[in-house]
Legacy VTK file of the C-alpha trace (Angstrom):
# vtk DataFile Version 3.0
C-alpha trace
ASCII
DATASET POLYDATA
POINTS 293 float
-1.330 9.374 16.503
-2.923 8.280 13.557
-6.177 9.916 11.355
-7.175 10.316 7.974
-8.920 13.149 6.022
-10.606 13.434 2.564
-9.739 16.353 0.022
-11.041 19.584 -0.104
-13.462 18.952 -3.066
-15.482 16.611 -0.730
-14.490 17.933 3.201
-12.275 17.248 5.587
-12.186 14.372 7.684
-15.014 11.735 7.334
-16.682 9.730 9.882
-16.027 6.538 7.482
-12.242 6.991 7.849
-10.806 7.304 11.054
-7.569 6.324 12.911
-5.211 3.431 12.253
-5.547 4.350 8.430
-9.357 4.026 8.889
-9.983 2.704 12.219
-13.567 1.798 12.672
-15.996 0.596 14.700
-17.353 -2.932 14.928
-15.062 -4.174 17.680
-17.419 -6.936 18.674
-17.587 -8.539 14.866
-15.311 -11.515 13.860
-12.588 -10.429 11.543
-11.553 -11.002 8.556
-8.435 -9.825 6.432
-8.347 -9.105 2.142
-5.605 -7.753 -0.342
-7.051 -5.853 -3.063
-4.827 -5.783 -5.961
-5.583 -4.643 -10.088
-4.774 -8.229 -11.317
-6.596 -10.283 -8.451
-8.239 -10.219 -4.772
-7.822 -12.580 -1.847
-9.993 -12.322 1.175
-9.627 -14.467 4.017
-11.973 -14.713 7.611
-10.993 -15.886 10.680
-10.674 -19.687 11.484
-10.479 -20.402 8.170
-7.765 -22.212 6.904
-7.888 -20.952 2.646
-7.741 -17.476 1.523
-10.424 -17.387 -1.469
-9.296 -15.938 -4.555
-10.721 -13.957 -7.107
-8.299 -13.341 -10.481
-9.227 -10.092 -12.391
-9.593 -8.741 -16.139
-7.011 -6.498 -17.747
-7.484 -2.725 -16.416
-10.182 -0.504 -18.425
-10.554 2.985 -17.454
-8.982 5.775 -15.470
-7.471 4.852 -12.312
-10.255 5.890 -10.166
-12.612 3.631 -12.033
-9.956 0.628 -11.837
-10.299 1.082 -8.055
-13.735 1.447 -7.725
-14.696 -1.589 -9.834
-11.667 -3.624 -7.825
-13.879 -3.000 -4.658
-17.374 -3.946 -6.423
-15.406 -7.257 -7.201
-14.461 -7.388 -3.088
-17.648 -7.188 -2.422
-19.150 -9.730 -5.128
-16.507 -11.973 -3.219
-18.312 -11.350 0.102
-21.402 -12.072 -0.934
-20.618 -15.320 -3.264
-18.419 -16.445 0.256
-21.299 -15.122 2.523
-18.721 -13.359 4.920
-21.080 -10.913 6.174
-20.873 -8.874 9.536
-17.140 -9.078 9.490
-14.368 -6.584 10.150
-12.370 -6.161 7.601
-8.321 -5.179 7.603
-7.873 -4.088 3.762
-4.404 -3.927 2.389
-4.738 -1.881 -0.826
-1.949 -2.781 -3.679
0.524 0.341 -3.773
-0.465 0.416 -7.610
-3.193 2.789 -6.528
-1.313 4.820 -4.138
0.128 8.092 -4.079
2.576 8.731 -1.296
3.968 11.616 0.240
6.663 12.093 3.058
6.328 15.579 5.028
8.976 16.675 7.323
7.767 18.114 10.975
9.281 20.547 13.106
8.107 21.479 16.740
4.973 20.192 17.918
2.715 18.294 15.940
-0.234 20.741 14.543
-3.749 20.016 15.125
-5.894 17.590 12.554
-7.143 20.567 10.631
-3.587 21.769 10.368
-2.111 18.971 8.842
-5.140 18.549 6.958
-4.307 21.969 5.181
-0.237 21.352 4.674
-1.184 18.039 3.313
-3.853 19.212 0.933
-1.281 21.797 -0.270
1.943 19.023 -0.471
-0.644 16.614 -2.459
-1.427 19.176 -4.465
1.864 20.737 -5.430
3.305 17.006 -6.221
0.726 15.747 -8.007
-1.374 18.446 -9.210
-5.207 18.213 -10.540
-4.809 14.550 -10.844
-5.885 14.956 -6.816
-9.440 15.768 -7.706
-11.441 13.454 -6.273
-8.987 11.698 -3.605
-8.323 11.423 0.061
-5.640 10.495 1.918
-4.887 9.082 5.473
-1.213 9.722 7.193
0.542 9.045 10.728
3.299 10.723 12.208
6.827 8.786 12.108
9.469 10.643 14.710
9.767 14.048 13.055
7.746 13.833 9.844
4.486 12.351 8.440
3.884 9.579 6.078
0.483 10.055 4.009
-1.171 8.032 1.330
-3.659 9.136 -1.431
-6.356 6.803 -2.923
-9.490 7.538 -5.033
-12.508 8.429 -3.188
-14.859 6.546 -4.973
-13.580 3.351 -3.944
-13.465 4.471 -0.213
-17.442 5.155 -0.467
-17.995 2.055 -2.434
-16.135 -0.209 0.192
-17.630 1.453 3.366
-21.152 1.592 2.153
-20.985 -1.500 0.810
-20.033 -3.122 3.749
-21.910 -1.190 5.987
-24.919 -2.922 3.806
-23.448 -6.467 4.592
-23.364 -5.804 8.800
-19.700 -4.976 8.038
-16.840 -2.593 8.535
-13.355 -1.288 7.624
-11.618 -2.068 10.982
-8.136 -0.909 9.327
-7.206 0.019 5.610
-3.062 0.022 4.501
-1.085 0.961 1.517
0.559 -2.373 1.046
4.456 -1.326 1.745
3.296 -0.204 5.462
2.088 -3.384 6.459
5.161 -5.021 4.630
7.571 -2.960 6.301
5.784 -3.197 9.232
6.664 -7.105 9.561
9.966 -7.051 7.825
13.409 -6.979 9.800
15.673 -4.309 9.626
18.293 -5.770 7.948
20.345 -2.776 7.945
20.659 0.550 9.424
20.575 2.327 6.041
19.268 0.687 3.386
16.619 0.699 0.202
13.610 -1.307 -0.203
12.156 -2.810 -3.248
8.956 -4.168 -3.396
7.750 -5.567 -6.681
3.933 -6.762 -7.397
2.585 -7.262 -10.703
1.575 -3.799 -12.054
3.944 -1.594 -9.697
7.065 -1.352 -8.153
7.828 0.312 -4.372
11.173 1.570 -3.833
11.211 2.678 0.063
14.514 4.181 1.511
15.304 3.664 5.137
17.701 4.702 7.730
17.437 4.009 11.223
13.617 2.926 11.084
12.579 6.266 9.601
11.154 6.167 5.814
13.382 8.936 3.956
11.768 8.511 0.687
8.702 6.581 -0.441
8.060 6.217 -4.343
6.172 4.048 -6.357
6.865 3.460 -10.162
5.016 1.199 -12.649
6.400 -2.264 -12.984
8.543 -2.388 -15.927
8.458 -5.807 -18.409
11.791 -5.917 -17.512
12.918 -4.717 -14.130
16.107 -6.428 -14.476
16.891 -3.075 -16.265
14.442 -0.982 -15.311
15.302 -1.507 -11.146
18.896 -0.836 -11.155
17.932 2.423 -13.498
15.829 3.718 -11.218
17.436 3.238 -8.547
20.233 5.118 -9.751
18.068 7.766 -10.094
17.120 8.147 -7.160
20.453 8.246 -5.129
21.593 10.775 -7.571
18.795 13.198 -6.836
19.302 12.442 -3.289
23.217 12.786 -3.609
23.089 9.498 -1.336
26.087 7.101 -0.906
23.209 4.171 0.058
24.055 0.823 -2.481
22.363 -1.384 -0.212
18.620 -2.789 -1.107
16.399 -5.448 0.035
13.976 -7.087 -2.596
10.800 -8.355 -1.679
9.033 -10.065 -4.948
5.168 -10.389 -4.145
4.562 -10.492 -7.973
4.747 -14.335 -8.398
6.117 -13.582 -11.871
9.256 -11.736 -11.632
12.872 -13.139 -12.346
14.117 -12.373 -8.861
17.927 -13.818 -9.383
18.081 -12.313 -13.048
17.264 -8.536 -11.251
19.651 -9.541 -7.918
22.439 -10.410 -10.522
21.410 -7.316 -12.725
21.858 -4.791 -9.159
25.132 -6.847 -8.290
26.215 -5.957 -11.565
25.461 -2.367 -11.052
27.333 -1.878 -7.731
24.497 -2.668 -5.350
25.080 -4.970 -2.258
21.612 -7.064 -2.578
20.275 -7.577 0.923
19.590 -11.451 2.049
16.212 -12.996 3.702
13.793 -10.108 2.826
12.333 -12.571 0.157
12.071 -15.339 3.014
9.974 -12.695 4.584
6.724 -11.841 2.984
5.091 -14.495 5.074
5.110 -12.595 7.882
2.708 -9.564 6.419
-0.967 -10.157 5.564
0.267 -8.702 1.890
2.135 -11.387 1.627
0.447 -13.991 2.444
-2.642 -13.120 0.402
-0.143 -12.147 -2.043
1.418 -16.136 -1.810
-2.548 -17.239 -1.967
-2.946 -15.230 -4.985
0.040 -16.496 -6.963
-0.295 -20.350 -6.064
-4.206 -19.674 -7.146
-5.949 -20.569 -3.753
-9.492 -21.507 -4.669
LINES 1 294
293 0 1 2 3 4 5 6 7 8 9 10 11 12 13 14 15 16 17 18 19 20 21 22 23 24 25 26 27 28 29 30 31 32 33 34 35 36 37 38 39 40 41 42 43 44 45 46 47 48 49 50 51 52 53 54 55 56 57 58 59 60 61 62 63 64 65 66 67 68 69 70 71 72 73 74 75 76 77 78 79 80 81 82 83 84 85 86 87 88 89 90 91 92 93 94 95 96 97 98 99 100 101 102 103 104 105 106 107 108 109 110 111 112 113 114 115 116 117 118 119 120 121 122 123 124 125 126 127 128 129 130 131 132 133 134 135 136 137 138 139 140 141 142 143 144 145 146 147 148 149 150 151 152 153 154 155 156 157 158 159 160 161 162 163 164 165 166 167 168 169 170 171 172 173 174 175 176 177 178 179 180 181 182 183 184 185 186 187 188 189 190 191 192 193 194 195 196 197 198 199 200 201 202 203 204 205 206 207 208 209 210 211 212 213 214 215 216 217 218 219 220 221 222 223 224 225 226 227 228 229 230 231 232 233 234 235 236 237 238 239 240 241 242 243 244 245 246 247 248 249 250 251 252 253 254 255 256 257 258 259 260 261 262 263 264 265 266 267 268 269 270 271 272 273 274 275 276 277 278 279 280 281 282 283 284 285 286 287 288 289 290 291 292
């Protein structure tokens, strides 16, 4: 079961955002897929063969703002590619998310229920910065995965395209699709997904998400990556040393930061760089860095 909900300061729940991280309506409507990222978009509709492109201007303003004006530019796209009436599958850059794993015990509570513990877990992790932001989650075995993103965005996209004879059919933080697509290359293991502003570490065993961080992307991850992830398997008191990377970036030194985590005792996993292909992310992430027009 999947369903989304808003934050207390505007309601819960919202008739914009529903299942399948925003399911909508529209099921009739061609489709059409886009990445929105802070350094560039790529939006591509069925049957055609190019992604189109859009590079963006350094980041001015808070974070909600850099979202909000990231979606204005989506739908400038739209218009200048006249891709109206479409359905739209957004994959949202995990620069702008905030993520949260909650574990579950007995039966799943209703959708005002979870609505309530989530509102309280956002809350207590990332205090009053959650003014003005709503978050979507789905259940995974015995706990929930949530994401956070600004509200204003949300409103700007859905309206927006409700204006062009459009719709959200689905809306993803970028490391679910990713994962979603990627092979398990091992039963316990770390994930590190690297764009051009952020940096997703994801930790897996089994198929189940244990933890789910994102940290800004370092000038130079070659030292920042292998710090951090020594962090984080000393606050988790884990034994894990194996991790995947997956470079979306188009500007990272991928075998300088694989030599720099062999150096630091980590077993670096093979073929999740072949991968990124297989996810819409990544291949609107490819169109992005080899500057489709």
């Amino acid at each position: 079961m999947m369903t989304s909900s808003m934050t207390s300061t505007t309601g819960l729940g919202s008739d914009k955002l529903r299942a399948a991280w925003f399911h909508a309506t529209g099921l009739l409507r061609p489709g059409a897929q886009a990445l929105i990222a802070p350094h560039a978009l790529a939006v591509q509709a069925k049957g055609r063969a190019l992604a189109v492109v859009r590079q963006r201007t350094e980041l001015v303003g808070k974070v909600e703002e850099q979202f909000n004006a990231a979606v204005v530019d989506l739908l400038q796209m739209i218009d200048h590619s006249g891709l109206h009436g479409l359905r739209w599958r957004v994959v949202v850059s995990d620069f702008w998310a905030r993520p949260l794993i909650v574990p579950l015990s007995g039966p799943l509570p209703s959708d005002r229920d979870v609505d309530v513990m989530l509102e309280s877990q956002f809350r207590r992790t990332y205090g009053d910065l959650m003014e003005g932001w709503r978050w979507c989650w789905t259940r995974q075995a015995d706990q929930l995965l949530a994401v956070a993103w600004p509200s204003l965005g949300w409103t700007t996209l859905c309206d927006g395209l409700a204006l062009r004879s459009g719709s959200v059919a689905s809306a993803k933080p970028l490391a679910t699709d990713v994962v979603a697509k990627a092979s398990a290359d091992s039963a316990s293991s770390w994930l590190a997904i690297i764009e051009r502003q952020s940096v997703t570490l994801i930790r897996r065993q089994d198929g189940q998400w244990l933890e789910w961080r994102v940290m800004p992307a370092d000038s130079d991850l070659a030292v920042a990556l292998p710090l951090q992830l020594a962090r984080e398997v000393a606050r988790r008191r884990d034994e894990c040393r194996t991790v995947s990377l997956l470079e979306l970036s188009g500007t990272a030194d991928g075998r300088r930061i694989r030599q720099a985590l062999l150096d630091a005792g980590w077993r670096v996993q093979p073929g999740a760089a072949n991968e990124s292909d297989r996810s819409q992310a990544g291949r609107l992430s490819r169109a992005i860095n080899t500057g489709a027009a």
